[in-house]
N, C-alpha and C positions, 0 to 999 in steps of 0.2 A: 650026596647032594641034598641038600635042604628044602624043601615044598617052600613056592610060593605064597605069600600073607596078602590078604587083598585087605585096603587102606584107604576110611571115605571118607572126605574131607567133610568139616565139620564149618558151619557159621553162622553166629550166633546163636551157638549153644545147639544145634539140630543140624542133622545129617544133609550135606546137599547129593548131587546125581552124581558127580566126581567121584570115583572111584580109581586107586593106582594101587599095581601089584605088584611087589619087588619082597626081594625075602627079608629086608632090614626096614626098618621106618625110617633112615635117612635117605636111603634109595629112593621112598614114595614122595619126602618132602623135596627130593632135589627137584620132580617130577611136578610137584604144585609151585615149587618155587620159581622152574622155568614158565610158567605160563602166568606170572604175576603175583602170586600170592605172596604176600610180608609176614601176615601170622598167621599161622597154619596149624590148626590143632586136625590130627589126624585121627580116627578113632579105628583102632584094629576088630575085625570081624571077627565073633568068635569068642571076645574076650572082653572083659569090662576096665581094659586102657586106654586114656586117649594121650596121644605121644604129641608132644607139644614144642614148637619148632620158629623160630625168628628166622625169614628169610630173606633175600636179595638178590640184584642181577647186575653183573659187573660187565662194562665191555670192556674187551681183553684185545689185542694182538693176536692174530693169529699163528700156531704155530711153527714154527722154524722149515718142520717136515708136514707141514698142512697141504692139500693135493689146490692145484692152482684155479679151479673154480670156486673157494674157500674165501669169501671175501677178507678185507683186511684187517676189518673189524668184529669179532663175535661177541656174541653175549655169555656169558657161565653162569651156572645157578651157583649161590652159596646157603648154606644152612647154617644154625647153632641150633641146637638140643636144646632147650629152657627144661623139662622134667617131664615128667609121666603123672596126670591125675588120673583115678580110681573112680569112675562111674558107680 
């Protein structure tokens, strides 16, 4: 099983208080993505990449086998990768 990468989200250009830990960096952006963020440049601890990410929030249908306090409508985060720049 692979250690967790903790992942701070970055805006304009410097570090904010937002921190998200997941072992991928799409994990971390679906994570910024659900709480509103569009571009999301994440900078990995540890290492001088910061993983850069276009995101969005779709309301969806809920699904088929969804438990019935599950309203009808939800929201889903989505991500696209744009690249990795090199601090």
């Amino acid at each position: 099983m692979g250690e967790k990468k903790y992942f701070v989200l970055m805006s304009g250009g410097k570090d904010t208080s937002q921190v998200f830990a997941s072992r991928q960096p799409r994990g971390a952006a679906l994570k910024a993505a659900t709480r509103g963020s569009t571009s999301i440049r994440l900078r990995e601890r540890g290492t001088k990449r910061v993983h850069c990410f276009k995101g969005w929030v779709d309301t969806v249908a809920k699904p088929a086998n969804g438990p019935a306090w599950l309203p009808d409508k939800i929201k889903k985060a989505n991500v696209k990768k744009l690249g990795i720049e090199h601090l």
